[in-house]
N, C-alpha and C positions, 0 to 999 in steps of 0.2 A: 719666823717672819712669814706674813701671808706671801704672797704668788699671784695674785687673784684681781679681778677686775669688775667693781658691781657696776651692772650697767640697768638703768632705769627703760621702760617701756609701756606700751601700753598692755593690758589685759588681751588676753590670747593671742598678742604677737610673740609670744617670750619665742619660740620655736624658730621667724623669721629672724630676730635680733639676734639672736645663738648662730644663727649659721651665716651671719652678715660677721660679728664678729671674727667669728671660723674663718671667714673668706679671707678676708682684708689681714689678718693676723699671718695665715698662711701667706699673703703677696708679699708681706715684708719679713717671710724668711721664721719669722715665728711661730712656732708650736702650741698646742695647746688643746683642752676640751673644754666647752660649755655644760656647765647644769642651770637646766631649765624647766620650772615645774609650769604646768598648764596653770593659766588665771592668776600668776602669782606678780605679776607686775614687773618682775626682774629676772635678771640672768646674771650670774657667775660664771664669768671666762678663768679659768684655772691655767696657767703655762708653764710648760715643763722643765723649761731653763730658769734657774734661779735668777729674779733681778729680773726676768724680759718685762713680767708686767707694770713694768714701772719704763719701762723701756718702748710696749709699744703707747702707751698712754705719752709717750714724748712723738713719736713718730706720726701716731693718727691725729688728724683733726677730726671732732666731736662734730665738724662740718660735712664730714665727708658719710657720717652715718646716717643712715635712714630710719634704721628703725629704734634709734637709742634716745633717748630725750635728756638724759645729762648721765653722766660715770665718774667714777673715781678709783683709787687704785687701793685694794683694801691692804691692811697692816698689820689686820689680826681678825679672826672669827671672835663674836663676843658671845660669850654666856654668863649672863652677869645675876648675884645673888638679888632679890625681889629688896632685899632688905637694907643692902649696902650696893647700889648700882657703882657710884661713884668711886667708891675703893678699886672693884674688877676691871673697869676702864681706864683708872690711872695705872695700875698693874699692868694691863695689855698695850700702853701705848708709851711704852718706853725709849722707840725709835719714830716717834713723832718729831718732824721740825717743827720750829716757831712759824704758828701759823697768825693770821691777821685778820681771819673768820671762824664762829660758828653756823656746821648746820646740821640740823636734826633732822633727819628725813625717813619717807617708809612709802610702800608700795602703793599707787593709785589705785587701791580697790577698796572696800566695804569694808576687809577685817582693818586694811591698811588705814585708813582714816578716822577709824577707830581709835589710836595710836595720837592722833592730832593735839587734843589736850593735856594726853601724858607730855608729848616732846615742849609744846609751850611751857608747862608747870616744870620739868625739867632743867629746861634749858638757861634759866639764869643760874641754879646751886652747881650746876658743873661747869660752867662761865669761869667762874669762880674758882672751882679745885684748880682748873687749868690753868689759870693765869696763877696761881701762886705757884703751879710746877713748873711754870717761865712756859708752857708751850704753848699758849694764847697772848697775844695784847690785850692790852686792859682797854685801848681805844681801837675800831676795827681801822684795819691797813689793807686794802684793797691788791696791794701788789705784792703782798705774801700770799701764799701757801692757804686752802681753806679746810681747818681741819672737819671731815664729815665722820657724821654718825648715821646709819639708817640700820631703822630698827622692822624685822619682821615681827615681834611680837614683845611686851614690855620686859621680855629677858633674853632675848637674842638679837641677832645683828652683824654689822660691821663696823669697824673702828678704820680709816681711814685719808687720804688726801687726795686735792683734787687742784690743779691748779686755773684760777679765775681764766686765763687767756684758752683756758679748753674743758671749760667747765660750764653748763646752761647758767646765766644771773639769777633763773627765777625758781623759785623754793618747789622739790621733788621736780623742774625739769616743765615745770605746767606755766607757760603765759595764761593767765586768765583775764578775759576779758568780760566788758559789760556788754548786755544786747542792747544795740539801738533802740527804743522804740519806734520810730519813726523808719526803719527798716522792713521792707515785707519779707523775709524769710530770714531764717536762723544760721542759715548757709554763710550769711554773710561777715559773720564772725571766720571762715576757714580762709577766706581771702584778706580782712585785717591782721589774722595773724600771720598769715603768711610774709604779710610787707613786714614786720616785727620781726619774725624770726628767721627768713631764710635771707632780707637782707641787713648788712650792718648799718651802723647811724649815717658816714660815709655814704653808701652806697644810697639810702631812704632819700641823702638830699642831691644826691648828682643823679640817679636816675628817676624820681619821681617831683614834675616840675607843673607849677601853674599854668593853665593854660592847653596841656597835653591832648593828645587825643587818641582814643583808646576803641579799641573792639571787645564784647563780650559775647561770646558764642554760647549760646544755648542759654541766654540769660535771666528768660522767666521765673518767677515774676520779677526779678533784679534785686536781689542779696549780694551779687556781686559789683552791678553794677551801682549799686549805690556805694561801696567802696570807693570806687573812682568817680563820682561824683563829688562825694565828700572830701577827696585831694582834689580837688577844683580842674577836673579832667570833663572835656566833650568825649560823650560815649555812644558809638555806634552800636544796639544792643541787638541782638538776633537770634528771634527764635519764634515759631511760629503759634507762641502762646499768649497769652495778656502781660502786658508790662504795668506793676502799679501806676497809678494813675499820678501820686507822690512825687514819685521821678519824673515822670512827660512834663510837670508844670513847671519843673526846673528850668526848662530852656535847654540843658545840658547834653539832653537824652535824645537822639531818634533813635525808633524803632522799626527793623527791617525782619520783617513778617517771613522768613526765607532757614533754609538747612542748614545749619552752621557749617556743615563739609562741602556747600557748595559753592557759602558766602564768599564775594571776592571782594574785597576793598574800592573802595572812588578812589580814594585819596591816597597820598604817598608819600605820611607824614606821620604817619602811625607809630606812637611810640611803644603804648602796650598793648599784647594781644592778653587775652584771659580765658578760661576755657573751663568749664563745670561739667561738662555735658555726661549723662551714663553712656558711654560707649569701652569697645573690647579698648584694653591699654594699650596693643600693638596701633590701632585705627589712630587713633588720639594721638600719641608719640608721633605717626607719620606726616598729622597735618601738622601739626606745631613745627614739626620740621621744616615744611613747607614754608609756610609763614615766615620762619627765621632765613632761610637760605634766597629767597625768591625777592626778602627785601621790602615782605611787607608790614615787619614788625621790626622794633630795638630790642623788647623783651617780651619774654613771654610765662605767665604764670598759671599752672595749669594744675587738673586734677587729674590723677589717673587710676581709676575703680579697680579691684585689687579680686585675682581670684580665689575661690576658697580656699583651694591647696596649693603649695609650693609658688608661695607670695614674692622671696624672696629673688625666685630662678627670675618671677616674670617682671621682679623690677632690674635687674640685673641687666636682663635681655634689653629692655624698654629702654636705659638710662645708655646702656652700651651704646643703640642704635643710633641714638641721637646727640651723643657725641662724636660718635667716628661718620655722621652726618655730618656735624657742622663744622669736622675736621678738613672736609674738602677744601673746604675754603679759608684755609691758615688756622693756626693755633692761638689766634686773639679770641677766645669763647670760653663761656662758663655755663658749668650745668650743677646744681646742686640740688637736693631733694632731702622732705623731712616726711613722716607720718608726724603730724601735728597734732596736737590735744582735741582740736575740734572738726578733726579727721574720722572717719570711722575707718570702713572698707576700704581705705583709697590710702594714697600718697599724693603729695605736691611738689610741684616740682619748677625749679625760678631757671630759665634757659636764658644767656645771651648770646649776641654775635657783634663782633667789632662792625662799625658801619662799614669801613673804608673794605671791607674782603666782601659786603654784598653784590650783589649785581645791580 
């Protein structure tokens, strides 16, 4: 039986994801080494005590990671014959439970997508073997077990499980979305998915309400602030470049021709702050602090530009600072962060603070 953990990622982060894993694995007492090839879309956490990887995949939330985009816990390495796939996969998954999904998956890169029509054309004849070996439903059961497959190439892979309550919903880990047209920049897909993925259904309708009013720092030409347009939010937008013309006609938008790091609020109703700006991630992290503690924001969604080397230390440091920031002020606060699909260099990151601990 595997030991092992695949964890999906983007292309040339495997190195950040391997040692994020390393980290958090190491805090809850567990062992272990990461393999991780450069450009290969994933990482293999290997643990040295039998049974922990199925152990820490019960302890971590898939929330709590930055650079992983969905995981699962593998069950077996597959080497499967070209000729008979079906046979070598019911042969290796002999300690599979009844699971209540299929999914076929493989690395977000160029050979990895390649992969994409074999796993379609696939994926109903082995449906099939599995449901007559009883370890699939023949109708899918969302609150079973989902058994996964990802394949590096059309004869290797892994055979394992994943369970939905810690598991990404959407197929390799990727939200994809459509671009506006009526959007003036591309950007603006990093802050819809952010509302998507970093918070739950819950959470979209208690903290994103009609009516809101909202800051975008550094929001030229408004990618982002057309987000919060489009949830029916008044947006103070700031930055000292042109703002589509699209937006102004809204009614919804003023625009304040000013530094985002100097900008200070009129109003003191301000639900979400937003924050795109290329600045160091330490600078960034400290205003959003600000913001949050000072009471002129509920929440705040931000980006923070990532440096070439040792990504993980300076998200660490960054993520650290501003929770034991906005620890001063009680323990009612949430800080969570993703590298998102339509993230490049950066990470996002959704901060709150209870009202009643502001000033």
């Amino acid at each position: 039986m595997s030991n092992e953990l695949v964890l999906y990622c983007r292309g040339g982060f495997e190195s950040d994801c391997a040692a994020e894993i390393q980290h958090r694995a190491a805090e809850l007492e567990i062992f272990g080494f990461a393999k991780a090839k450069a450009d290969s879309g994933y990482v293999v956490f290997q643990c040295y005590q039998e049974g922990e990887a199925h152990k820490l995949y019960q302890l971590l939330d898939l929330r709590e990671l930055v650079f992983t985009r969905h995981w699962f816990v593998a069950l077996a390495e597959l080497q499967l014959d070209a000729d008979d796939r079906i046979k070598d996969i019911i042969a290796s998954g002999s300690e599979l439970p009844r699971c209540g999904s299929l999914r076929l998956e493989y690395p977000d890169t160029n050979d990895g997508k390649a992969l994409s029509s074999f796993c379609k054309k696939f994926q109903r004849p082995l449906a099939k073997a599995l449901q007559k070996q009883g370890w699939l439903t023949e109708k899918e059961r969302p609150n079973l077990p989902i058994l996964q497959l990802f394949f590096t190439d059309g004869t290797h892979g892994w055979i394992g499980v994943a369970e939905p309550a810690n598991a990404s919903p959407w197929h390799n880990g990727i939200l994809r979305l459509r671009f506006p047209s009526q959007a003036p920049s591309r950007s603006t897909l990093k802050l819809d998915e952010a509302f998507l993925v970093l918070l739950n259904e819950q959470e979209q309708q208690d903290y994103i309400e009609n009516g809101q009013h909202a800051v975008d720092l550094g929001a030229c030409p408004g990618g982002w602030t057309y987000q919060l347009v489009r949830r029916n939010m008044f947006v103070a937008s700031v930055d000292n470049g042109p703002m589509a013309e699209s937006l102004m006609e809204t009614g919804q938008v003023r625009h304040y021709r000013e530094d985002g790091f100097k900008f200070r609020p009129e109003r003191n109703n301000i639900s979400w702050l937003v924050c795109d700006m290329v600045e160091k991630p330490a600078r960034v992290t400290e205003l959003m602090l600000r913001w949050l503690t000072e009471g002129w924001c509920k929440y705040a969604m931000f980006n923070l530009k990532l440096p070439m080397k040792k990504r993980f230390a300076e998200v660490e440091q960054d993520l650290q600072r501003l929770k034991e920031g906005l620890s001063e002020l009680g323990d009612d606060f949430e800080v969570r962060a993703k590298q998102l699909y339509h993230d490049r260099e950066e990470i996002t990151v959704f901060a709150r603070l209870g009202r009643h601990q502001r000033h």
